[in-house]
C-alpha positions as CSV (number, residue, x, y, z in Angstrom):
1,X,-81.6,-53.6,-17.9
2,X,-78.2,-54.7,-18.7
3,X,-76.5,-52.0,-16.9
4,X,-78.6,-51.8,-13.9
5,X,-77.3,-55.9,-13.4
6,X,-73.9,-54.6,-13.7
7,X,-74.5,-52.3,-10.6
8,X,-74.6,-54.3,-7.7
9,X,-71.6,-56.1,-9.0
10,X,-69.4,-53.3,-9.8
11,X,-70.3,-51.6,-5.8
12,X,-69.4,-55.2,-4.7
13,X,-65.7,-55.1,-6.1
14,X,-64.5,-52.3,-3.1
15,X,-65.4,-54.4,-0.7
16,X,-63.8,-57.9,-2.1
17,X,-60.6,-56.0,-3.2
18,X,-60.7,-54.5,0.5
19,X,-60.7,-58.2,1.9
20,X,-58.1,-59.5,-0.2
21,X,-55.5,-56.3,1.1
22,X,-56.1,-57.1,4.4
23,X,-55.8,-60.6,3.8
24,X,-52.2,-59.4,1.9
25,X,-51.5,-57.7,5.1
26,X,-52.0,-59.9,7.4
27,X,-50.2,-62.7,5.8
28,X,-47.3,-59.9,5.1
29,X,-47.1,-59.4,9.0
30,X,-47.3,-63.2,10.2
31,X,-44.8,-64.5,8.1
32,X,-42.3,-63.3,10.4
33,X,-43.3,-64.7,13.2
34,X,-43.1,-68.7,12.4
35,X,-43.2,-69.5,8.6
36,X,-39.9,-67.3,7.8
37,X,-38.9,-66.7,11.2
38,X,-35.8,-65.4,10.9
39,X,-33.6,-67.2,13.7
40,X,-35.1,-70.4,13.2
41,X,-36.0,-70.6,9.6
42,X,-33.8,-68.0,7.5
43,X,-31.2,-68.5,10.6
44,X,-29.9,-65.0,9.8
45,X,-28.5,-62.9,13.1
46,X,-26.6,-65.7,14.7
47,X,-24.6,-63.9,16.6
48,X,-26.6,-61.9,19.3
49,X,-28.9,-64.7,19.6
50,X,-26.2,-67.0,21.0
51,X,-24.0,-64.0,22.8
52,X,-26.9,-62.3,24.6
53,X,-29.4,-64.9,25.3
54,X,-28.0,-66.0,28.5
55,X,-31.1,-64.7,29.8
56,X,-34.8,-63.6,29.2
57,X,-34.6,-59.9,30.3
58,X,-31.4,-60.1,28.1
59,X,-33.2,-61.4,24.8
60,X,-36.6,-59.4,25.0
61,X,-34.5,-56.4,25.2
62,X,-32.3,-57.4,22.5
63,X,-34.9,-58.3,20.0
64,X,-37.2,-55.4,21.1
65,X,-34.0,-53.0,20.3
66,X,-33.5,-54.8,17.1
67,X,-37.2,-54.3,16.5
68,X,-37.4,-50.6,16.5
69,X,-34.3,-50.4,14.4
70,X,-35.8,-52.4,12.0
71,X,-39.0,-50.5,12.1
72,X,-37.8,-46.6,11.7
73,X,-34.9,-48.0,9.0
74,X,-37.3,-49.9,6.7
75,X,-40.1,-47.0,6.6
76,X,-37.2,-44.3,6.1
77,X,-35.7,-46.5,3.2
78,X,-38.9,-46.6,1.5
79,X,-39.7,-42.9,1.9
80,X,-36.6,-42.5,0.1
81,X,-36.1,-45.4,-2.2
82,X,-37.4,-43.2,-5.4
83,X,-34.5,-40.6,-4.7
84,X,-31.5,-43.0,-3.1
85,X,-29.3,-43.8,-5.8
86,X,-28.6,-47.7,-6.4
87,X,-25.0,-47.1,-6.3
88,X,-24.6,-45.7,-3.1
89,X,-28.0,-47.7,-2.1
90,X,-26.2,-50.1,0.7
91,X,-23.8,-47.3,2.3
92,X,-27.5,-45.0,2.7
93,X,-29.0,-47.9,4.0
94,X,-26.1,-48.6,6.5
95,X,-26.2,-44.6,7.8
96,X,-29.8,-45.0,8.1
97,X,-29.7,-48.0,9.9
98,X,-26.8,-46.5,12.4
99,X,-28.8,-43.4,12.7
100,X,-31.5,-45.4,14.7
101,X,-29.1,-48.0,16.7
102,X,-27.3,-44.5,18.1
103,X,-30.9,-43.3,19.5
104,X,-31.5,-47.2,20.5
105,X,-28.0,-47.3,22.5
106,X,-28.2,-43.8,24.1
107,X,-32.1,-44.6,25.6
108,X,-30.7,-47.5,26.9
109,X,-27.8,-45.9,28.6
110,X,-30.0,-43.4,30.1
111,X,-32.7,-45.0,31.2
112,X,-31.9,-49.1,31.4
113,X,-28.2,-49.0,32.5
114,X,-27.6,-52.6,33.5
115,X,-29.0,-54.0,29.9
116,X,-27.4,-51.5,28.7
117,X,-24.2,-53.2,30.4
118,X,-25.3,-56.8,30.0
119,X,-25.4,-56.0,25.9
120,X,-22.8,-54.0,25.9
121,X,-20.9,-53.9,22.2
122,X,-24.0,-56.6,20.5
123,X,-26.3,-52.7,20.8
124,X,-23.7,-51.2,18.1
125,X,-23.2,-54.0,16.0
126,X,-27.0,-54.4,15.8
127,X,-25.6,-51.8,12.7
128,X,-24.2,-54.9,10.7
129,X,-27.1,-57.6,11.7
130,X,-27.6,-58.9,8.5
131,X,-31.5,-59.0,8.9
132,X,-32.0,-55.3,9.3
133,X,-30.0,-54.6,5.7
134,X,-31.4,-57.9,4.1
135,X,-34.8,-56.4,4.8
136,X,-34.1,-53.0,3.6
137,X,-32.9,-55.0,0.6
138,X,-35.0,-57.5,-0.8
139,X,-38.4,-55.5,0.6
140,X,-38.5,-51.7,2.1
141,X,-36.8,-50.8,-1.4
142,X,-39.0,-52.0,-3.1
143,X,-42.1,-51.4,-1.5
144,X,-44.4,-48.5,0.3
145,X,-44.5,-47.7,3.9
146,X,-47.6,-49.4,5.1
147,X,-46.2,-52.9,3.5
148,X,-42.3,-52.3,4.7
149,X,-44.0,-51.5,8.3
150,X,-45.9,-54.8,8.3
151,X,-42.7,-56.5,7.4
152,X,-40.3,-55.0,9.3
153,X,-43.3,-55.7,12.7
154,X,-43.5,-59.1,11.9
155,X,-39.7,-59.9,11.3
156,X,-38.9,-58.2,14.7
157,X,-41.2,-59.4,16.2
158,X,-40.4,-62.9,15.1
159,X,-36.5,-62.2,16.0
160,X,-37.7,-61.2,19.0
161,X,-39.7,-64.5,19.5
162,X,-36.6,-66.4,19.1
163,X,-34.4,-64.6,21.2
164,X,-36.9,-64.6,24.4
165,X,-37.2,-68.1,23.6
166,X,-33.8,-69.0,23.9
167,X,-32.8,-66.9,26.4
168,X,-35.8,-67.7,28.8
169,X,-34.5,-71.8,28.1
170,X,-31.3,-71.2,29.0
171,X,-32.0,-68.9,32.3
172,X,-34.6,-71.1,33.4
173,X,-32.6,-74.2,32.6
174,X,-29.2,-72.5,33.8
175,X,-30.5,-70.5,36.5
176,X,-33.5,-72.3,37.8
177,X,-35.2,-69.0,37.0
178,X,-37.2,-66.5,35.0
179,X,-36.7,-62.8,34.8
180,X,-34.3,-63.1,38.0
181,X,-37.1,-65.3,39.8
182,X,-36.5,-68.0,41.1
183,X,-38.7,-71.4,40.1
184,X,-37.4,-74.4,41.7
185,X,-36.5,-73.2,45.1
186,X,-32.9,-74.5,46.7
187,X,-33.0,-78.2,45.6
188,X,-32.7,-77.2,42.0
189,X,-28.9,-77.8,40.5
190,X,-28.9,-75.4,37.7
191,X,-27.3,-77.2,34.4
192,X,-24.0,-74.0,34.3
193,X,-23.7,-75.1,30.8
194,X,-26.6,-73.5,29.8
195,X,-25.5,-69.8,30.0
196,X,-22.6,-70.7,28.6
197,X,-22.0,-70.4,24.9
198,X,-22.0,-74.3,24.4
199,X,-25.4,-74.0,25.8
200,X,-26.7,-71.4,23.8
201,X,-25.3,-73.6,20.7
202,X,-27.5,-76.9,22.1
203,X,-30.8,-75.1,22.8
204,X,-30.5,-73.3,19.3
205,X,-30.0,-76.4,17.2
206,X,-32.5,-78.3,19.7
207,X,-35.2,-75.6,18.2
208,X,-34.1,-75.4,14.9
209,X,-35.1,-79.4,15.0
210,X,-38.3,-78.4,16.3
211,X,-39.0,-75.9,13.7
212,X,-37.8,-78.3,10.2
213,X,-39.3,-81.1,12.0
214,X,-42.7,-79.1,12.3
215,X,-42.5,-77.9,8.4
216,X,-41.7,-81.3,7.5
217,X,-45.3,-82.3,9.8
218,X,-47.0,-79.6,7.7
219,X,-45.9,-80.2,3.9
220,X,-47.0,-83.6,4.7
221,X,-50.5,-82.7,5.9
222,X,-50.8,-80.8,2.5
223,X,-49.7,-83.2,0.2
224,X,-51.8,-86.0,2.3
225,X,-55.3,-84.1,2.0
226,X,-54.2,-82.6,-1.4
């Protein structure tokens, strides 16, 4: 009789364990987008989001590009991490990274030829953006694919967030449009300093605000209902 109790409970562990992975998962793959965002949390990859962001088309296709070099790089480092040697760990993880921005810049100048222009050198030195090689770092070296592709989704994806962000403020603000359409018709005075670096500077520390002030909001919600 004793065993036959144990039964049920031992078939219901699968399914429990099951929930708490995907929970894992999940939690692995939303982090990036807002609680360790990493433009306006970790602030990491400061300079294409203030060079490029002048615009929306200009930031999507910055972060999206960053995205899939982030992707390939951090499931190819983690493929390999149980045969790259940690001495030469950085210098692989470099060449692997480079590997994917040359395949990033050349579609691009094939098929997108005016982002390709409008980025211009910020494509290559997507090589040395210190989020990509942070992230092969601290977690695709130390983890399997599935978890390193969860990661590496929700941290481009979340740099990606950021850079749309700032860039569709500043076109929309500059410009007094989106995507090259326009909002606010002929009265509209665009504000010029907002595709220009200073701008890019006052809408990025204006949202960094927003984001400590809503963490602030949030440990205090916690501690009040704690």
């Amino acid at each position: 009789m004793p065993t036959c109790k144990l039964i049920p409970n031992w078939k219901k562990r699968p399914a429990m364990s099951n929930k708490v992975i995907g929970s894992q998962n999940m939690q692995e793959f939303l982090k990036g987008l807002w609680k360790e965002n990493p433009v306006f949390v970790a602030v990491l990859g400061m300079c294409p989001s203030l060079a490029v962001t002048n615009s929306a088309i200009n930031g999507l296709a910055m972060g999206l590009a960053t995205t899939f070099v982030l992707i390939g790089s951090s499931i190819l480092v983690s493929l390999l991490r149980k045969v790259i040697p940690k001495q030469v760990r950085i210098t692989t993880y470099i060449v692997i990274i480079a590997t994917f921005v040359t395949v990033v810049d050349f579609t691009l100048q094939a098929y997108f030829p005016d982002i390709h222009k409008a980025l211009g050198a910020f494509i290559s030195l997507i090589v040395v953006n210190c989020l990509i090689l942070a992230r092969q770092e601290s977690f695709a070296s130390k983890n399997g694919q599935w978890r390193s592709f969860l990661d590496a989704s929700g941290m481009g994806l979340g740099f990606t967030f950021a850079l749309f962000t700032l860039g569709a403020i500043r076109e929309v603000l500059g410009n007094g449009s989106l995507f090259g359409v326009s909002l606010f018709g002929k009265a509209f005075e665009p504000w010029i300093v907002m595709i220009l670096p200073p701008g890019g500077f006052f809408v990025l520390g204006f949202l960094l605000l927003l984001f400590n002030w809503s963490a602030q909001r949030r440990k205090q919600r916690k501690m009040q209902t704690a």
